[in-house]
C-alpha positions in Angstrom: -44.6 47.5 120.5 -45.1 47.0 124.4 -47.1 49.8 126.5 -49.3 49.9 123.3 -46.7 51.9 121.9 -48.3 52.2 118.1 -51.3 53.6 119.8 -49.2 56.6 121.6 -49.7 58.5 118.4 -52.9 58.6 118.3 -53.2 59.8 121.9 -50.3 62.9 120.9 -51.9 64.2 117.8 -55.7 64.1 119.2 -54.5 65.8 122.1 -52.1 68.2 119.9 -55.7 69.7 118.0 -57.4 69.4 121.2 -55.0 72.1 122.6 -55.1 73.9 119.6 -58.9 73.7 120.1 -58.9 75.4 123.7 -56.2 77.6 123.0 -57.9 79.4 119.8 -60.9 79.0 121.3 -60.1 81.0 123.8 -58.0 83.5 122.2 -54.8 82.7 124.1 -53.8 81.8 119.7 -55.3 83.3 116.6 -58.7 82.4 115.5 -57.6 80.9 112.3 -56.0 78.0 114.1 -59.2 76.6 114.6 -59.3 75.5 110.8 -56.7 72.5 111.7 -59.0 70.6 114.5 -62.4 71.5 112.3 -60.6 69.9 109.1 -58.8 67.1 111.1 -62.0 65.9 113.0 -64.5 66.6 110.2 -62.6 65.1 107.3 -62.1 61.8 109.9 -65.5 61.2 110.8 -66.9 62.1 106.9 -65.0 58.8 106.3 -66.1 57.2 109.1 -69.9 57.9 108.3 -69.0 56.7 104.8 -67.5 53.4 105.7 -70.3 52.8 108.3 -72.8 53.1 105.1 -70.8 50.7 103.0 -71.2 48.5 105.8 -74.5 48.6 106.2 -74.8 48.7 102.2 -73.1 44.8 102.5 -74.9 43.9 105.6 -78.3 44.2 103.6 -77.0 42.2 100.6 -75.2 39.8 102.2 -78.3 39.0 104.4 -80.8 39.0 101.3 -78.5 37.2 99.1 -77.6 34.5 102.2 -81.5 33.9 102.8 -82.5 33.1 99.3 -80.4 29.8 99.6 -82.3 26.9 100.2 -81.1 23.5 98.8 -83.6 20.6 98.8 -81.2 18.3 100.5 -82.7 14.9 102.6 -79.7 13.6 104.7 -80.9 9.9 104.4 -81.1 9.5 100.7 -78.2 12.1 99.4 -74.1 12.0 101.1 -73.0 15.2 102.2 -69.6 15.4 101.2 -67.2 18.6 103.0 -64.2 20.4 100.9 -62.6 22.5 103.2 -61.1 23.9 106.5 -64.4 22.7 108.4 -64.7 20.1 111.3 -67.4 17.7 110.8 -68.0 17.0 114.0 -69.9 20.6 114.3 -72.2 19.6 112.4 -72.9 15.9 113.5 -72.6 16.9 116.7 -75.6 19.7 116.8 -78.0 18.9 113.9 -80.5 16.3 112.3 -77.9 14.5 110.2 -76.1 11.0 110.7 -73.6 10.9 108.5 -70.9 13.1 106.1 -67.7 12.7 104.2 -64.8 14.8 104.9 -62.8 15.0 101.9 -58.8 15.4 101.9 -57.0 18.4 100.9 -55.9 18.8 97.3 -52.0 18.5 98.6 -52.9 15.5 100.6 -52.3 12.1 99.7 -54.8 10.9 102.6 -57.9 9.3 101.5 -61.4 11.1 102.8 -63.3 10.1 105.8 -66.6 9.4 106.1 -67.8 10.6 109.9 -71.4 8.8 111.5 -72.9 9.1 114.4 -73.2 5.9 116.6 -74.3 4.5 119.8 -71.9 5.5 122.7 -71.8 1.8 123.7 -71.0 0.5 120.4 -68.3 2.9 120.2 -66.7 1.8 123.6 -66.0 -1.6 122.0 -64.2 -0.2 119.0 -61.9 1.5 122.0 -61.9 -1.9 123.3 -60.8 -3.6 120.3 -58.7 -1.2 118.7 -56.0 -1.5 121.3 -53.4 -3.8 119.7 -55.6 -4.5 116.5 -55.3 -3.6 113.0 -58.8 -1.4 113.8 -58.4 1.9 111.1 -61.4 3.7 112.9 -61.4 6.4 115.2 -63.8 7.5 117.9 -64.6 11.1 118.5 -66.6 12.2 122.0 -69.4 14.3 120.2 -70.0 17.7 122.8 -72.5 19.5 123.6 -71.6 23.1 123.6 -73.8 25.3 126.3 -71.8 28.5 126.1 -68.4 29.6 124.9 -66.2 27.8 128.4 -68.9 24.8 128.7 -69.9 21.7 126.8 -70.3 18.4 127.9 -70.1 14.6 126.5 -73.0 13.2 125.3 -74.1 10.1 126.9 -75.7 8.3 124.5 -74.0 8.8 121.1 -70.2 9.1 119.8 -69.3 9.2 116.3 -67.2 6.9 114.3 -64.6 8.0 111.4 -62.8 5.8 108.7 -61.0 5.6 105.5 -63.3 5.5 102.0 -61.6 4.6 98.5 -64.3 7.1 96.9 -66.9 9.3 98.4 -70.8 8.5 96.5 -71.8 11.7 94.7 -74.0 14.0 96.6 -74.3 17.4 97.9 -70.6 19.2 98.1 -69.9 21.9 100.4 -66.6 23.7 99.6 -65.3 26.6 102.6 -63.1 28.7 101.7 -61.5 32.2 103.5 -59.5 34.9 101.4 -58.8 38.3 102.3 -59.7 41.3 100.2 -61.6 44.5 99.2 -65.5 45.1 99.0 -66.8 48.4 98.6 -63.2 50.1 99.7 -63.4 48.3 103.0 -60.8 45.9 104.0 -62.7 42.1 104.3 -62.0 39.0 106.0 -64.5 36.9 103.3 -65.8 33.6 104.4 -67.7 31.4 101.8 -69.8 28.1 101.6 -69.9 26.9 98.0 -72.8 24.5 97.7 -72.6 22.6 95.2 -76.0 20.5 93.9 -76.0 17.3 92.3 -77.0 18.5 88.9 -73.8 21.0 88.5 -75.7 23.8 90.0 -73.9 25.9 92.7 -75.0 28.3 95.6 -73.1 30.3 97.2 -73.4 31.7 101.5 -71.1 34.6 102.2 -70.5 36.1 105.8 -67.2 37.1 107.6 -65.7 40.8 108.9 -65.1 43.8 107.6 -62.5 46.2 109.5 -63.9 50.0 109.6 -62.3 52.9 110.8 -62.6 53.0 114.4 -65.1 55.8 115.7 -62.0 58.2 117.3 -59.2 59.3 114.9 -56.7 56.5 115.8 -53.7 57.0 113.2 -50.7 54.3 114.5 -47.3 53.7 113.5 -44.7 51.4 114.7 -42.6 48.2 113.8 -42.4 44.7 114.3 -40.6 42.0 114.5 -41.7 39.5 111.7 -40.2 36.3 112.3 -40.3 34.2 109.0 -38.2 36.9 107.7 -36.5 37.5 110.1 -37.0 41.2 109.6 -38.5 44.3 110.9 -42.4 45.3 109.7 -43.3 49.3 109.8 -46.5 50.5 109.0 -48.1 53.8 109.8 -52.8 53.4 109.5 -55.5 54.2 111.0 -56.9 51.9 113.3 -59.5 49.6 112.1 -61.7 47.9 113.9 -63.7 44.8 113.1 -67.4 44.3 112.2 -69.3 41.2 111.3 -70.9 41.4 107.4 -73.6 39.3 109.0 -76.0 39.1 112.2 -74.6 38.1 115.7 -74.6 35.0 116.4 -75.4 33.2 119.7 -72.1 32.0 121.5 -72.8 28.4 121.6 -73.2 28.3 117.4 -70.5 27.5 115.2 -70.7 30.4 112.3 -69.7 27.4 109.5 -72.0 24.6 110.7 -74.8 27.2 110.8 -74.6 28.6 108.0 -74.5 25.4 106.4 -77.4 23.8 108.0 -79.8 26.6 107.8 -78.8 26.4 103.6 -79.8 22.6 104.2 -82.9 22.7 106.1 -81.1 20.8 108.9 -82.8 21.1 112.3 -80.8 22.2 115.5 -80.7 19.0 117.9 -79.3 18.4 121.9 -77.1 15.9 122.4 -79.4 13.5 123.3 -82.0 14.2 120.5 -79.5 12.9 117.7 -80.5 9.6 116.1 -77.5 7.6 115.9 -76.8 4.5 112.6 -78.2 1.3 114.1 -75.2 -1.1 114.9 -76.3 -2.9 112.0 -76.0 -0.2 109.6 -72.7 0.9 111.0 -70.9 -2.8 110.4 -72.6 -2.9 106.7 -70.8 0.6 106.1 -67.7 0.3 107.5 -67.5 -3.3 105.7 -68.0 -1.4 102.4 -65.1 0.8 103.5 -62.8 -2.3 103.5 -61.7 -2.0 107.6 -61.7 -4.4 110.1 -65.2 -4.7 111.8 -65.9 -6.4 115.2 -68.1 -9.4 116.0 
């Protein structure tokens, strides 16, 4: 595997009809050898412009189907509550919402969490008192994210996370990732399960697709797999990966996007998020059954 060993095939049998290539071509070998680079580089790339249509075939839909989801969803009057590999803080952290619940996994015997934003000043005294006190909250630094290697704290708002017996019925948002085959094309499948308050569901797909790569790249090798312990062969073309859905910028988190476009949430700085008046926050986290401070 070191040296990009797998990949040393590729290099030997492109080069192995390339020299077939120049040597028919120019005679120094009988003109019928030129049949086995014409098949092996015309077969590949029939594929290859085949693939790149079924891609673009699941681009279209995917972006069609993913636009006509729109949820009537007001953030003050219905909970948002999260099932899911999905960190709430994205989503607090970068659009018009204050509050969501993060509920447990199904093999968990933790209790869900609801998340809110709050004042950065109020949160410094739950620091304060937590030390040495029964205090069941946490305090998360919400971040601003500029680019993929910069973010920065906010200054004025933090967020706040606790225990809840039972989450208030509202708008669920299930994610979900499974691996499998659309169209004859290997796909990583990410989807966002909305589901409304009246039982109705909506569904956002996006995720990758892995296409043959655009030179014949056939690889072979083994590895080491380490839960085994055993050794792994395998002998493919190369694949590369493509995104089933528009680029997005750097500084956006595919998940919370996603999401909050469905939504109708609004994109917000750091410093444009409304934080819970202190008020508020003490009458929630009362309901919650945790220790509040004076």
């Amino acid at each position: 595997m070191m040296l990009g060993g797998p990949f040393w095939s590729a290099f030997l049998i492109n080069m192995g009809f390339v020299g077939i290539l120049i040597e028919a071509g120019s005679g120094s070998a009988p003109r019928f050898w030129l049949i086995a680079p014409v098949m092996w580089f015309s077969g590949y790339y029939l594929f290859v412009y085949s693939e790149y249509g079924k891609l673009e075939d699941m681009r279209k839909e995917f972006a069609t189907a993913n636009a006509a989801v729109s949820v009537q969803f007001d953030p003050v009057q219905t909970p948002l509550v999260i099932k899911g590999e999905f960190s709430p803080l994205e989503l607090l952290s970068s659009y018009s919402i204050q509050s969501l619940v993060k509920l447990p996994s199904s093999n968990s015997r933790k209790s869900a969490k609801e998340f809110v934003l709050a004042p950065l000043d109020y949160c410094k005294r739950i620091e304060k008192l937590g030390s040495g006190t029964p205090l069941a909250i946490d305090v998360h630094t919400v971040w601003e994210t500029k680019s993929a290697q910069s973010r920065t704290a906010s200054q004025t708002v933090c967020a706040l996370s606790y225990a809840i017996e039972k989450p208030l019925e509202g708008v669920v948002a299930g994610f979900a990732r499974t691996y499998t085959e659309l169209s004859q094309l290997p796909v990583r499948l990410e989807t966002i399960t909305i589901t409304h308050p009246n039982g109705d569901e909506s569904l956002i797909r996006y995720g990758s697709a892995r296409v043959l790569n655009t030179l014949p790249t056939p690889v072979l090798g083994c590895g080491l797999n380490s839960g085994g312990p055993s050794w792994e062969c395998f002998h493919e073309f190369y694949r590369a990966h493509h995104r089933l859905t528009k680029e997005l910028p750097e500084n956006l988190n595919a998940k919370s996007h996603y999401l909050a476009t469905a939504l109708g949430l609004k994109r917000k700085k750091s410093d444009q998020l409304k934080p819970f008046p202190k008020e508020v926050i003490q009458a929630r986290i009362e309901a919650a059954a945790v220790q509040v401070p004076n």
